[in-house]
C-alpha positions in Angstrom: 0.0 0.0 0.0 0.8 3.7 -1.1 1.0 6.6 1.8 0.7 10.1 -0.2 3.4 11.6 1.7 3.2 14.7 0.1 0.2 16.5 2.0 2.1 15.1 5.2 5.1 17.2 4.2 2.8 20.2 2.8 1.1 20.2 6.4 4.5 19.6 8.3 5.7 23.1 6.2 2.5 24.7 6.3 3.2 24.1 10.6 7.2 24.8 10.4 6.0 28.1 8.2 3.0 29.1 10.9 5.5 28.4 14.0 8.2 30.7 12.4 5.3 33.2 11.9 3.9 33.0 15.2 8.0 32.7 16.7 8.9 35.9 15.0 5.2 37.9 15.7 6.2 37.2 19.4 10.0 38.2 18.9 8.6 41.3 17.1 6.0 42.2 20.0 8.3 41.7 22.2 10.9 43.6 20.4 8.4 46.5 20.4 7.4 46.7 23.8 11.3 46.7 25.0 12.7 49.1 22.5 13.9 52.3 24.6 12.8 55.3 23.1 12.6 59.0 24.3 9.7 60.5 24.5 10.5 64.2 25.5 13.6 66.0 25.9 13.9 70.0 26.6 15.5 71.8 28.4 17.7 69.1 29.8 14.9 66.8 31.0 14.7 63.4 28.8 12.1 61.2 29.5 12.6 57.3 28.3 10.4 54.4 27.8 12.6 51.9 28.7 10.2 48.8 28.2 6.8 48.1 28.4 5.0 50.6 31.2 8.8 51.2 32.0 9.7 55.0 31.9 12.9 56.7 33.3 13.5 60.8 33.8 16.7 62.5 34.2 17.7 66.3 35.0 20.3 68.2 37.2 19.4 70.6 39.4 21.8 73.1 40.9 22.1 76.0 43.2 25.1 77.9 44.9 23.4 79.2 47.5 22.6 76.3 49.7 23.6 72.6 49.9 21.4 70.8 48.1 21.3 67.3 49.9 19.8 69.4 53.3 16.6 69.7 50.9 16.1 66.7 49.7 13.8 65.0 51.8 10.0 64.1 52.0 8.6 67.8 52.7 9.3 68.3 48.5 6.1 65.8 48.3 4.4 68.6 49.0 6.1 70.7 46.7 4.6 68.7 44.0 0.6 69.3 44.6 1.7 73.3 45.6 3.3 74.0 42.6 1.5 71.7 40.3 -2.6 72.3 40.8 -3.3 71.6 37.3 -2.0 68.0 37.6 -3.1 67.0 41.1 -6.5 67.4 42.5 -5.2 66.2 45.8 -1.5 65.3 47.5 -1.8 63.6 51.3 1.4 63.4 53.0 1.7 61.0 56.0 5.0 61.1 58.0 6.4 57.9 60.0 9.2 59.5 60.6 12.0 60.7 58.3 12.7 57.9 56.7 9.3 56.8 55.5 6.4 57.7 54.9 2.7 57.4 53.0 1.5 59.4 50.3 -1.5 59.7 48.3 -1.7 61.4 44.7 -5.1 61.9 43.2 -4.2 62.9 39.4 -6.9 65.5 37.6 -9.0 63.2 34.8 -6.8 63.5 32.1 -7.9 60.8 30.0 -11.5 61.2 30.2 -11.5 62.2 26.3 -10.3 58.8 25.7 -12.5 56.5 27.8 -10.0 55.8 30.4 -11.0 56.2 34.1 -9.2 58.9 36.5 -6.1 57.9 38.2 -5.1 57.8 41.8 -1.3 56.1 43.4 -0.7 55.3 46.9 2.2 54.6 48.1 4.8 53.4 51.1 8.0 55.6 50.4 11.1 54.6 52.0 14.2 56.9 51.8 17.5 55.8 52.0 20.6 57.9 52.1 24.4 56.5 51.2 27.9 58.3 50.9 26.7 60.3 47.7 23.4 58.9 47.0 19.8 59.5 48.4 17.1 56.5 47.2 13.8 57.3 47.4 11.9 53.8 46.9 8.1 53.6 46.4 5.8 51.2 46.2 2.0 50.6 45.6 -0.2 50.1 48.6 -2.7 47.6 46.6 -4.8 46.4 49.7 -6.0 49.5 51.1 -8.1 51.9 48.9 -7.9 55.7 51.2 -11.7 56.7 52.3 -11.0 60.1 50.2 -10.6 58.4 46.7 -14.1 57.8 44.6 -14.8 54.7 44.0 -14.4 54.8 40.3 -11.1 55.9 40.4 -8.1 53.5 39.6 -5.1 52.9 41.0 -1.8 53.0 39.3 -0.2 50.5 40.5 3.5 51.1 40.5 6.9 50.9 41.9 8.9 54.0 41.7 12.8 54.5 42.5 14.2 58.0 42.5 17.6 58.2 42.6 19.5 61.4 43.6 23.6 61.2 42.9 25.6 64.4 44.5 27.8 65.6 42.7 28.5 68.5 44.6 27.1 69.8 47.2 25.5 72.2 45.0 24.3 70.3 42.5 22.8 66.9 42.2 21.5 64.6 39.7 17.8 63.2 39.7 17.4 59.7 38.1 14.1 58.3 38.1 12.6 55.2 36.8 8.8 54.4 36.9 7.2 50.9 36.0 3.7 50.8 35.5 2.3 47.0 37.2 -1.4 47.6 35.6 -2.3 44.3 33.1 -2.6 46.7 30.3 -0.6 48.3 27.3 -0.2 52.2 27.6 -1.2 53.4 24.2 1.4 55.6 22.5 -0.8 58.9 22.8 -1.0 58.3 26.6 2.7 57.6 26.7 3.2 60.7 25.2 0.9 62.8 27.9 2.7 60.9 30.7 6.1 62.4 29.1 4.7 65.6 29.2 2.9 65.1 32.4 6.6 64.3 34.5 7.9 66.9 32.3 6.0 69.7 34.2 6.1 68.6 37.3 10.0 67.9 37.6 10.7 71.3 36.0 8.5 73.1 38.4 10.3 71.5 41.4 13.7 71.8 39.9 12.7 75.9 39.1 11.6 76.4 42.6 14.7 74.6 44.3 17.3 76.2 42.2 15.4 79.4 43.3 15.9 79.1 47.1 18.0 81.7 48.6 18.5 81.0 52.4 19.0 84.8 54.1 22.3 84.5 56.7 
């Protein structure tokens, strides 16, 4: 008896063809969602997207007139709602001591236009000072949703590490990286506003500190 090999090796090519396919459609996806690529950079602030929901932001900040390390502490959480009410609705600061510390930012709806709910983080901060290097680590509270947030509102759930090297004592270099935990891909117009977004809140700070002049 005759076997007609021949559609066997069709369907073995047409499988070797569709695994190479699908292989490479990952490799590509994959590709795409790890490619670094900078999303805004002006005025010597460049924002990254480092990987998927992965950002980093880096700028200097500098000022003769005091040493900059004395300032760097959790009171500049503050800084950010006070000098930034177009981008927060609300900033709740919640000392432990000086080393750590709650915090709760409720974001304006920004992406109401495009059917995505308003935004909220909350977050255990933890701050860590070494011989020329001050880590601010923070991560999502998940289990706890604060009283004052609406119900609608989602969490962005997120770890954020911001690292501050001294190079002098007057002038020090902010690092920041940001991963995004949600189960969803940040579309590249959003990706966009949140380069824009960090832009105008890191300038604002960095404007404000480089401004202080302590009176002797």
């Amino acid at each position: 008896m005759n076997f007609n090999t021949n559609n066997t090796n069709n369907t073995n090519n047409t499988n070797n063809t569709n695994n190479t396919n699908n292989t490479n459609n990952t490799n590509n996806t994959n590709n795409t969602n790890n490619t670094e690529k900078i999303l805004f950079n002006k005025n010597d602030f460049i924002v990254k997207k480092t990987g998927k929901n992965k950002f980093s932001l880096v700028f200097f900040v500098e000022n003769k007139n005091i040493i900059l390390s004395s300032v760097i502490n959790f009171d500049l959480i503050k800084l950010f709602y006070d000098l930034n009410p177009d981008i927060y609705e609300k900033v709740i600061l919640e000392k432990n001591n000086e080393t750590q510390c709650k915090v709760i930012f409720l974001l304006k709806h920004f992406f109401e236009d495009l059917g995505l709910s308003q935004k909220y983080s909350y977050f255990n901060i933890t701050k860590t000072i070494y011989d020329k290097k001050i880590v601010f680590e923070s991560q999502s509270i998940t289990d706890v949703k604060p009283d004052i947030i609406p119900h609608d509102v989602e969490l962005i759930n997120s770890h954020v590490n911001c690292e501050c090297h001294v190079i002098t004592s007057h002038k020090i270099q902010f690092t920041i990286f940001i991963e995004i935990k949600n189960e969803f891909k940040i579309p590249e117009i959003v990706e966009k506003v949140i380069g824009n977004i960090l832009y105008k809140i890191f300038k604002r700070v960095k404007q404000f500190i480089e401004n202080i002049i302590i009176n002797k």
